[in-house]
PDBQT receptor file of N, H, CA, C and O in Angstrom, charges set to zero:
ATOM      1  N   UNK A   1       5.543 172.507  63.201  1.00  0.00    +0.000 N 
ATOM      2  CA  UNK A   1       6.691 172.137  62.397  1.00  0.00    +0.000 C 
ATOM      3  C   UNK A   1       6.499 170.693  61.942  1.00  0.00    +0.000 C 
ATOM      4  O   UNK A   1       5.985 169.856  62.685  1.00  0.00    +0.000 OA
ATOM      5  N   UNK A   2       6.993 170.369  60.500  1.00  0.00    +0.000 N 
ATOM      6  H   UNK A   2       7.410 171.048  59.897  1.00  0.00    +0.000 HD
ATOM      7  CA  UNK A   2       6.241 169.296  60.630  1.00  0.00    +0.000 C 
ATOM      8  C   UNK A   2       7.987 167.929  60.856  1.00  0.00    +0.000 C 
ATOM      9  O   UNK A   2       9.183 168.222  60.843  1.00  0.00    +0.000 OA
ATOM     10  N   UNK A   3       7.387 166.709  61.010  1.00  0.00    +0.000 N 
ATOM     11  H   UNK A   3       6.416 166.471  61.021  1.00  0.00    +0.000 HD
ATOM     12  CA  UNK A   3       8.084 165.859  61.218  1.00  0.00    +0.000 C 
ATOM     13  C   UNK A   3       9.161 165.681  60.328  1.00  0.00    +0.000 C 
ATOM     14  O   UNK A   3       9.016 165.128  59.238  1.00  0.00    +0.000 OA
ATOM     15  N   UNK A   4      10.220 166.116  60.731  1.00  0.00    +0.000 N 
ATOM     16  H   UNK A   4      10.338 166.565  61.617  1.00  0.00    +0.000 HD
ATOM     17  CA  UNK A   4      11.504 166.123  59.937  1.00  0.00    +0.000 C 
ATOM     18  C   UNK A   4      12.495 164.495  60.068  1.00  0.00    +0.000 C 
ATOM     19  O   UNK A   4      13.329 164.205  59.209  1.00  0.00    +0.000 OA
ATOM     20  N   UNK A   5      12.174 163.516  61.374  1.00  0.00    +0.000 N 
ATOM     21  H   UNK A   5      11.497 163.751  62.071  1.00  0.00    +0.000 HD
ATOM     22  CA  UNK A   5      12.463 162.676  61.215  1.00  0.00    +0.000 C 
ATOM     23  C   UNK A   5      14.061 162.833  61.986  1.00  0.00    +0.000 C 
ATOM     24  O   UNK A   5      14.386 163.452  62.999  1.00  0.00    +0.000 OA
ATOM     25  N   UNK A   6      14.907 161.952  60.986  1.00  0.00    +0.000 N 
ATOM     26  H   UNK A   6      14.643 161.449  60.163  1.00  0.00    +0.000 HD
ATOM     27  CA  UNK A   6      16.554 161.975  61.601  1.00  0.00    +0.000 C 
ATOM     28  C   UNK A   6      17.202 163.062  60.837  1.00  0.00    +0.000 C 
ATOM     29  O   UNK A   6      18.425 163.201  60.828  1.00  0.00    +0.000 OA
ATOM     30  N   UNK A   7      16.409 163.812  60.212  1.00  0.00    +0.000 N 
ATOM     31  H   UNK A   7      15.415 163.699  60.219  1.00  0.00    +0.000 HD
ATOM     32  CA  UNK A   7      16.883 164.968  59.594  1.00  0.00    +0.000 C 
ATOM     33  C   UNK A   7      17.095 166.460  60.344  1.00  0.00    +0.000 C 
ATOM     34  O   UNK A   7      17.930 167.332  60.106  1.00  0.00    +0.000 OA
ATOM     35  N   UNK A   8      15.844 166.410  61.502  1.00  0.00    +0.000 N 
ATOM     36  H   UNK A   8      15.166 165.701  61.695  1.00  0.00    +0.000 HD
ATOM     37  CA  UNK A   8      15.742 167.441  62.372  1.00  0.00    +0.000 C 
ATOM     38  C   UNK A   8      16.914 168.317  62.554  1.00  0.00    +0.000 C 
ATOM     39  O   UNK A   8      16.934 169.302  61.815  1.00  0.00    +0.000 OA
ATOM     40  N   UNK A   9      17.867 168.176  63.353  1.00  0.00    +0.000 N 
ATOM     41  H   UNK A   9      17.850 167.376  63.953  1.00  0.00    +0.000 HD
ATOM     42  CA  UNK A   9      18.801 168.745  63.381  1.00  0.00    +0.000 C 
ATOM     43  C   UNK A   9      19.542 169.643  62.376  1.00  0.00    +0.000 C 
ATOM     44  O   UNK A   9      19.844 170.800  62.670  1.00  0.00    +0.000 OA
ATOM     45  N   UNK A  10      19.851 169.048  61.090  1.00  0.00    +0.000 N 
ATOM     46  H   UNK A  10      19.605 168.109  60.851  1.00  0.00    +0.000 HD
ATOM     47  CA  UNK A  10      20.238 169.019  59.839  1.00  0.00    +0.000 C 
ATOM     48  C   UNK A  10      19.613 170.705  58.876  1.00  0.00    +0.000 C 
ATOM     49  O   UNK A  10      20.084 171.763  58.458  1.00  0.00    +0.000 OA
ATOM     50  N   UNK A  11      18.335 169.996  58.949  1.00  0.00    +0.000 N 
ATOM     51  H   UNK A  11      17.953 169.136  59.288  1.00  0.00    +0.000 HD
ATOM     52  CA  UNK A  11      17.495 171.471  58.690  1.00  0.00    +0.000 C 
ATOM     53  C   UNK A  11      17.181 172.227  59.392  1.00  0.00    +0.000 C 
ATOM     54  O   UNK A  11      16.926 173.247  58.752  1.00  0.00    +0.000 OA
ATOM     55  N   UNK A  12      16.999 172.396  60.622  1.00  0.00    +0.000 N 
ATOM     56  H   UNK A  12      17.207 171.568  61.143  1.00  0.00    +0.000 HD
ATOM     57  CA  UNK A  12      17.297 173.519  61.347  1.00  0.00    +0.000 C 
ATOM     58  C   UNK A  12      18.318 174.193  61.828  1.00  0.00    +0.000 C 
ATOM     59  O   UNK A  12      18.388 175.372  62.175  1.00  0.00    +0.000 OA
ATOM     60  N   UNK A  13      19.340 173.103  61.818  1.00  0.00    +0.000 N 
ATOM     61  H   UNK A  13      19.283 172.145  61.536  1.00  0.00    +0.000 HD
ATOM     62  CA  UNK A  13      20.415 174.446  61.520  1.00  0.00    +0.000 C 
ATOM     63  C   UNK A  13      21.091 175.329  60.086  1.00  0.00    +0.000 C 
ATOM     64  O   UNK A  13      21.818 176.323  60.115  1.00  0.00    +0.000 OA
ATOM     65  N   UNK A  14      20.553 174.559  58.837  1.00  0.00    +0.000 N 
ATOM     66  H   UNK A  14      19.963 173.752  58.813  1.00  0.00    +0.000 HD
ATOM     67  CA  UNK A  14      20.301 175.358  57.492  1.00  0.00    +0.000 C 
ATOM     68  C   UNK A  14      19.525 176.420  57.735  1.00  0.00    +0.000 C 
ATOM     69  O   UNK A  14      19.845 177.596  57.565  1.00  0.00    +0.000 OA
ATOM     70  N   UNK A  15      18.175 175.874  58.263  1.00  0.00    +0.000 N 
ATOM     71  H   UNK A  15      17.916 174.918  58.401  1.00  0.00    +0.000 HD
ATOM     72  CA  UNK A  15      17.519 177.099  58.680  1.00  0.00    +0.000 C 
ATOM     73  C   UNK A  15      18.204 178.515  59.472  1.00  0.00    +0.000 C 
ATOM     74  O   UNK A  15      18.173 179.606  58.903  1.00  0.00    +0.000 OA
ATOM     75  N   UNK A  16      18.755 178.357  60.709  1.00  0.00    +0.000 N 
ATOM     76  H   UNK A  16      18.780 177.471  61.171  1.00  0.00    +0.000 HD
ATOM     77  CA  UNK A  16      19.892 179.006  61.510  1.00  0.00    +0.000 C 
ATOM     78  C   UNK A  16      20.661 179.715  60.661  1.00  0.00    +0.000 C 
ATOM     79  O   UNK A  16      20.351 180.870  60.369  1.00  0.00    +0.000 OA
ATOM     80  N   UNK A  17      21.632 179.180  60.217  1.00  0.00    +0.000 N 
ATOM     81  H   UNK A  17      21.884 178.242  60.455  1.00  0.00    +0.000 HD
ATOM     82  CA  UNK A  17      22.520 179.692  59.217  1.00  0.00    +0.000 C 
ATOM     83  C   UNK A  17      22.214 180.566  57.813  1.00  0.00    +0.000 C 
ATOM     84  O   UNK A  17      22.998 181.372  57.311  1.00  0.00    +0.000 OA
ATOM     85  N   UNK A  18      20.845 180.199  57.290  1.00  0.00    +0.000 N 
ATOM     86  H   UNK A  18      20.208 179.545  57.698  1.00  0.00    +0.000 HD
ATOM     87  CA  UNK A  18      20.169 180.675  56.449  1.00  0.00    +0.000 C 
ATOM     88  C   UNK A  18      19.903 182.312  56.886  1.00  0.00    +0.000 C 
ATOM     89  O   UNK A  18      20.479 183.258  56.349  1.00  0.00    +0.000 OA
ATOM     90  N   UNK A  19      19.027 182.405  57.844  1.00  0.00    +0.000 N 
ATOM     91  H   UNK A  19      18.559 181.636  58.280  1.00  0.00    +0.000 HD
ATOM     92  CA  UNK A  19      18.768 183.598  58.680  1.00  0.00    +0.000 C 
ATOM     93  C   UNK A  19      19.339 184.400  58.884  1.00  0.00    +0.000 C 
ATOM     94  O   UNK A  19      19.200 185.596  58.625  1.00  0.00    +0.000 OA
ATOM     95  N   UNK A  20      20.797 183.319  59.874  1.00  0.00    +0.000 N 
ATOM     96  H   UNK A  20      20.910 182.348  60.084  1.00  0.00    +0.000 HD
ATOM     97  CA  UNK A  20      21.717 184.667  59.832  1.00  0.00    +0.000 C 
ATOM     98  C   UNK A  20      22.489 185.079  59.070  1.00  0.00    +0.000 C 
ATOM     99  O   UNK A  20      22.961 186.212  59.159  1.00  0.00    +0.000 OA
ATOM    100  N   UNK A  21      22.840 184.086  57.980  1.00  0.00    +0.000 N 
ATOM    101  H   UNK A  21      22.457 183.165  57.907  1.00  0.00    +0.000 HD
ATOM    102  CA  UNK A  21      23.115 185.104  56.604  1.00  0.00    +0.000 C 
ATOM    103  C   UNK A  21      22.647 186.193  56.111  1.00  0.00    +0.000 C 
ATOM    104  O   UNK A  21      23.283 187.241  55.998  1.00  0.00    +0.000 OA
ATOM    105  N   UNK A  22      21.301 185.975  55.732  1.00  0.00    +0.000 N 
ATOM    106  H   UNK A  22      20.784 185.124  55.824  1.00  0.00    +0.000 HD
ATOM    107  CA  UNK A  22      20.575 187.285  55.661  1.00  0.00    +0.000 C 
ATOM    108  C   UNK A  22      20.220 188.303  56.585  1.00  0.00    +0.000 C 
ATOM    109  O   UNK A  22      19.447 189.095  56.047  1.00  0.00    +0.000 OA
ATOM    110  N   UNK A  23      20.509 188.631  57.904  1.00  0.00    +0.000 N 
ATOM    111  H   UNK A  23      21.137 187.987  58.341  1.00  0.00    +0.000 HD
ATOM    112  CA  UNK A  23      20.414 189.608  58.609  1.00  0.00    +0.000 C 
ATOM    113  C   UNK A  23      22.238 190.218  58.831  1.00  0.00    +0.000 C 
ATOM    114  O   UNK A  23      22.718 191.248  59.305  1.00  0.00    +0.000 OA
ATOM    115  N   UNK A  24      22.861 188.909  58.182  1.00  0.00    +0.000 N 
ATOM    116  H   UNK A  24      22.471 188.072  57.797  1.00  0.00    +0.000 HD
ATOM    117  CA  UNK A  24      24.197 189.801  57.996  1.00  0.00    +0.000 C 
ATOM    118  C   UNK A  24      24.188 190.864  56.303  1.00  0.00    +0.000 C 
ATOM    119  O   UNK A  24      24.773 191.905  56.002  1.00  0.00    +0.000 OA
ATOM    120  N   UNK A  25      23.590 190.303  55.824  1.00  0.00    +0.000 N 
ATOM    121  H   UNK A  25      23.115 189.457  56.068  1.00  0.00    +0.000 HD
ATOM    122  CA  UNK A  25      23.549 190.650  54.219  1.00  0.00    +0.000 C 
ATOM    123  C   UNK A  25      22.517 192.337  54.639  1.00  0.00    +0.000 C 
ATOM    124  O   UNK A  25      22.547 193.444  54.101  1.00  0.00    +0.000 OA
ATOM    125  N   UNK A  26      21.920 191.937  55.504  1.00  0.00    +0.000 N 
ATOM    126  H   UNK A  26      21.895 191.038  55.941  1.00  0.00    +0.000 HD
ATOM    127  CA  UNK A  26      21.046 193.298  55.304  1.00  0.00    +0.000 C 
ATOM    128  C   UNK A  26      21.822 194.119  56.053  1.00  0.00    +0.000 C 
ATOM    129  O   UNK A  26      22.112 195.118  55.396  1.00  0.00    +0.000 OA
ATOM    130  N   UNK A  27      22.285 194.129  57.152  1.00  0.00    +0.000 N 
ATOM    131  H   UNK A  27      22.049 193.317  57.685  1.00  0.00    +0.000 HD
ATOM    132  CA  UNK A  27      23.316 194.885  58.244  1.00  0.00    +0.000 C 
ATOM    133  C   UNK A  27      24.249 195.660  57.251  1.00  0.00    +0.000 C 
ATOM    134  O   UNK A  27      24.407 196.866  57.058  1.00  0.00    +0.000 OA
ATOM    135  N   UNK A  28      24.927 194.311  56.575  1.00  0.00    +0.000 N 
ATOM    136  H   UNK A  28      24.799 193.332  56.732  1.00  0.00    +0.000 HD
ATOM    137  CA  UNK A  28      26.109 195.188  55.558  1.00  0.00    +0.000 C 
ATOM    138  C   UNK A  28      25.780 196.285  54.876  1.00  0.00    +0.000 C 
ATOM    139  O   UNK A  28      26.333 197.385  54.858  1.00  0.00    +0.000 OA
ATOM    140  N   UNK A  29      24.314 195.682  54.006  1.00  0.00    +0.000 N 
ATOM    141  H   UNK A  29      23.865 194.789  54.021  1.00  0.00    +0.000 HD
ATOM    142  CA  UNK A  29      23.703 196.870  53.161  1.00  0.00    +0.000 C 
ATOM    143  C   UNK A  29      23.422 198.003  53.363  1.00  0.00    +0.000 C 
ATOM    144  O   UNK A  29      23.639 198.921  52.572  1.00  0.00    +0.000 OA
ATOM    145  N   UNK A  30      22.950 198.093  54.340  1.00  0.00    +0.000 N 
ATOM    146  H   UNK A  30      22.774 197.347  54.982  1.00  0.00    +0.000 HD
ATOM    147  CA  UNK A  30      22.003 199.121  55.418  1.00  0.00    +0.000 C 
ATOM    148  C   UNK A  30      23.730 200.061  55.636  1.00  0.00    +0.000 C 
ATOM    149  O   UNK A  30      23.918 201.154  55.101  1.00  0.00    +0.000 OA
ATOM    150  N   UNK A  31      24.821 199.343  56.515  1.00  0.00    +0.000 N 
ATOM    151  H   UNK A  31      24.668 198.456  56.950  1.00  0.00    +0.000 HD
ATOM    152  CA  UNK A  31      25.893 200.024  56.612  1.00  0.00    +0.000 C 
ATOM    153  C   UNK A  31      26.370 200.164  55.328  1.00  0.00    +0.000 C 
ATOM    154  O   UNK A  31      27.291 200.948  55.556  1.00  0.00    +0.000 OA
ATOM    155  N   UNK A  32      26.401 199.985  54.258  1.00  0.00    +0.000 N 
ATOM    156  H   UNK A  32      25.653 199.347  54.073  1.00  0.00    +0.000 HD
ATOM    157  CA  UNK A  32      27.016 200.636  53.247  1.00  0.00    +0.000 C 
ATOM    158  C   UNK A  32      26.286 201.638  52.502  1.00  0.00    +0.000 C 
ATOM    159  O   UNK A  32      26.617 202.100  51.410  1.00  0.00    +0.000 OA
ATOM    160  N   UNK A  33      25.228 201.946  53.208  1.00  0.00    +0.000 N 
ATOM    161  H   UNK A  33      24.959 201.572  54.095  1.00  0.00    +0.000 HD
ATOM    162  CA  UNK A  33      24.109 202.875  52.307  1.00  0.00    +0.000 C 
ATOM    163  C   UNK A  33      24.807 203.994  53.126  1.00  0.00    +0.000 C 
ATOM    164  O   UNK A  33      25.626 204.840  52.765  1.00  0.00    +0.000 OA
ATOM    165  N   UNK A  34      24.381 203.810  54.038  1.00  0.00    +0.000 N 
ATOM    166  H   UNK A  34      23.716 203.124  54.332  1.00  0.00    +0.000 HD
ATOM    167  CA  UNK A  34      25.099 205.395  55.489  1.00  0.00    +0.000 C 
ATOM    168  C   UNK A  34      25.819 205.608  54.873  1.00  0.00    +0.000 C 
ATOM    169  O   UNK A  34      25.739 206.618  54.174  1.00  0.00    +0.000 OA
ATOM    170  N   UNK A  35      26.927 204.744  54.809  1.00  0.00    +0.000 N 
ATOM    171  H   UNK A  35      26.991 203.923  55.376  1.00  0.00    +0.000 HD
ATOM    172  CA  UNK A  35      28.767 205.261  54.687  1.00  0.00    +0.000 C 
ATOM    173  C   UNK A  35      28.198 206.067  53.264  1.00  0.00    +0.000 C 
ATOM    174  O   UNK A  35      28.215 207.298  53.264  1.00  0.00    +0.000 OA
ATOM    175  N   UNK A  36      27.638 205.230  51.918  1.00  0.00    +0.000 N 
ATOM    176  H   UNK A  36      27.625 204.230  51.918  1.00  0.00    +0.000 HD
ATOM    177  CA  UNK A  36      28.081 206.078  50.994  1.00  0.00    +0.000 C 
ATOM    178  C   UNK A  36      26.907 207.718  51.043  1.00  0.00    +0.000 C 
ATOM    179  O   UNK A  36      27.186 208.616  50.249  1.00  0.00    +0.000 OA
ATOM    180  N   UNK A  37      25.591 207.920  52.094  1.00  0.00    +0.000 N 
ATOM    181  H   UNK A  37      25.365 207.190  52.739  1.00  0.00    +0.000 HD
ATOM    182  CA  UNK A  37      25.541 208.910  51.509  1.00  0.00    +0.000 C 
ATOM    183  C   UNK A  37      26.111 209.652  52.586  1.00  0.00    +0.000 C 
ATOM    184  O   UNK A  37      25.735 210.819  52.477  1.00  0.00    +0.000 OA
ATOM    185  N   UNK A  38      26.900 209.484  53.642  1.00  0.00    +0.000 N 
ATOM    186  H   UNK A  38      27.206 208.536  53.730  1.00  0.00    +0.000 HD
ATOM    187  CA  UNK A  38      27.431 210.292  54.422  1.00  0.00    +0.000 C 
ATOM    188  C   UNK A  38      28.808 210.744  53.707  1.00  0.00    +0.000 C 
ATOM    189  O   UNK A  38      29.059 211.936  53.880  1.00  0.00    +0.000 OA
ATOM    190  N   UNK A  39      29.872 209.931  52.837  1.00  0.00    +0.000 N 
ATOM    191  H   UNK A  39      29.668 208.962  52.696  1.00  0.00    +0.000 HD
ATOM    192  CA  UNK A  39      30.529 210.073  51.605  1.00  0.00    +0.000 C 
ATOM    193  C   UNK A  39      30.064 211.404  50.458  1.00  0.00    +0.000 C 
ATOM    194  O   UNK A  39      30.778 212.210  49.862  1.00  0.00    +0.000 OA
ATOM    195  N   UNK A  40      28.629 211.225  50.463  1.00  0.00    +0.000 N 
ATOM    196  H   UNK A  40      28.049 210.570  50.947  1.00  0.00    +0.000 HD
ATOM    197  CA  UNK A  40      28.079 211.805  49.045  1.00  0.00    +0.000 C 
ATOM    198  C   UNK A  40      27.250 213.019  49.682  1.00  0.00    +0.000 C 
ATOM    199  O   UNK A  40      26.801 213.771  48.816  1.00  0.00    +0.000 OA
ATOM    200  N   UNK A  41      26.998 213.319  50.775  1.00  0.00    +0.000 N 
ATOM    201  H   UNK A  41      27.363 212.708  51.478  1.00  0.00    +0.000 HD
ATOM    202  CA  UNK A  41      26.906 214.495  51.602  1.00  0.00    +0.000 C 
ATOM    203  C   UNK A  41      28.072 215.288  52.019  1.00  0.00    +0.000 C 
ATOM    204  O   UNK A  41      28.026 216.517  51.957  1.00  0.00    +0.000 OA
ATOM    205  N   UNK A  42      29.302 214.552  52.514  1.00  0.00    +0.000 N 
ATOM    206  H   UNK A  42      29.339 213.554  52.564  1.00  0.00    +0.000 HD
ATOM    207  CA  UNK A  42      30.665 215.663  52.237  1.00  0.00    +0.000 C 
ATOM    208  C   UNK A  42      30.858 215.962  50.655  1.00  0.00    +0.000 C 
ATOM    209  O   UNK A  42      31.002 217.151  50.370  1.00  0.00    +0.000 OA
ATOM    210  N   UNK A  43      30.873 215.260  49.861  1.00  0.00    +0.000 N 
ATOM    211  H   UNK A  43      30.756 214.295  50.092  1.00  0.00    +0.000 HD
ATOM    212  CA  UNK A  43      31.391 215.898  48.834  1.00  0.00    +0.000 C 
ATOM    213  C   UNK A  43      30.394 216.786  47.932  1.00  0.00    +0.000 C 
ATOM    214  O   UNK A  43      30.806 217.193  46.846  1.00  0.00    +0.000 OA
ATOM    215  N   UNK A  44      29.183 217.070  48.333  1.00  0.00    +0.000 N 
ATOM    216  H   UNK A  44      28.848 216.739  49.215  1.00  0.00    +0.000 HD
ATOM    217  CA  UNK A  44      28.241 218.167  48.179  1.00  0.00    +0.000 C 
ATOM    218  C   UNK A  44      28.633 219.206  48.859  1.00  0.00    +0.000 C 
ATOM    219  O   UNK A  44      29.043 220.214  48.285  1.00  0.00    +0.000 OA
ATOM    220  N   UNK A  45      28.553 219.090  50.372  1.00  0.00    +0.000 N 
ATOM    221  H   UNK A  45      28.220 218.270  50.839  1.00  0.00    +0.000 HD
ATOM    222  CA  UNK A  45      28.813 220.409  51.401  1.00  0.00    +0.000 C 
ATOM    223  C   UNK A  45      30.742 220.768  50.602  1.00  0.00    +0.000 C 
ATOM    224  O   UNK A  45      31.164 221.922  50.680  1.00  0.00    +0.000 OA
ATOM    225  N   UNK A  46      31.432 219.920  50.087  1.00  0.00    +0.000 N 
ATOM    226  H   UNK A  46      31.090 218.983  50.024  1.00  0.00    +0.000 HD
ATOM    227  CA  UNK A  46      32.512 220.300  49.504  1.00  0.00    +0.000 C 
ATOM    228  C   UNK A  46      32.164 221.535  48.388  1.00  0.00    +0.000 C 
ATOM    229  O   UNK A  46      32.597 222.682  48.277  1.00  0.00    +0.000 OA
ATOM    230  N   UNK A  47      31.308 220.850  47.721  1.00  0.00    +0.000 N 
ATOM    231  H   UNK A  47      30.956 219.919  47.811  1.00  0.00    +0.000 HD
ATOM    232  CA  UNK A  47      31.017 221.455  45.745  1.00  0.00    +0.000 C 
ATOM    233  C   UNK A  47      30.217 222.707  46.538  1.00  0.00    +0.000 C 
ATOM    234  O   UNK A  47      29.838 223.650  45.842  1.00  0.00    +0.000 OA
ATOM    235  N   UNK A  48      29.982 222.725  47.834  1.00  0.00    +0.000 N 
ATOM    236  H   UNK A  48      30.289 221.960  48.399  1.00  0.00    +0.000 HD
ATOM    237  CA  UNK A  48      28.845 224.346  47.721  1.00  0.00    +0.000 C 
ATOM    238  C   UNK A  48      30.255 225.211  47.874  1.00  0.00    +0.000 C 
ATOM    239  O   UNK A  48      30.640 225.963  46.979  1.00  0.00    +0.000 OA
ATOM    240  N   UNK A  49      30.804 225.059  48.817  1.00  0.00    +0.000 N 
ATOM    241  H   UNK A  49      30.491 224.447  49.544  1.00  0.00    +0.000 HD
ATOM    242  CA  UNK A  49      31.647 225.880  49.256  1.00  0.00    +0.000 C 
ATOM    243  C   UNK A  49      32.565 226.876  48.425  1.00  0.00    +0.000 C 
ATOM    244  O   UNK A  49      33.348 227.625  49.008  1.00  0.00    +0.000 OA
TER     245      UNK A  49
């Protein structure tokens, strides 16, 4: 890592926060894909019936 100085702190927790933004951003996604084709699988098994 290289020498960040009196900044250290500063950017690694951007870093931190950065990260877990995006593993919240993907979580959401990932759960909103399920929901909608578990959504778009009832309303098929609906249309056969």
């Amino acid at each position: 890592m290289p020498d960040l100085g009196t900044y250290a702190v500063e950017v690694s927790l951007a870093y931190g926060v950065s990260l877990l933004l995006l593993v919240a951003i993907v979580a959401l996604s990932v759960a909103q894909a399920r929901r909608t084709k578990r959504l778009l699988d009832e309303a098929e098994a609906r249309w056969k019936k």
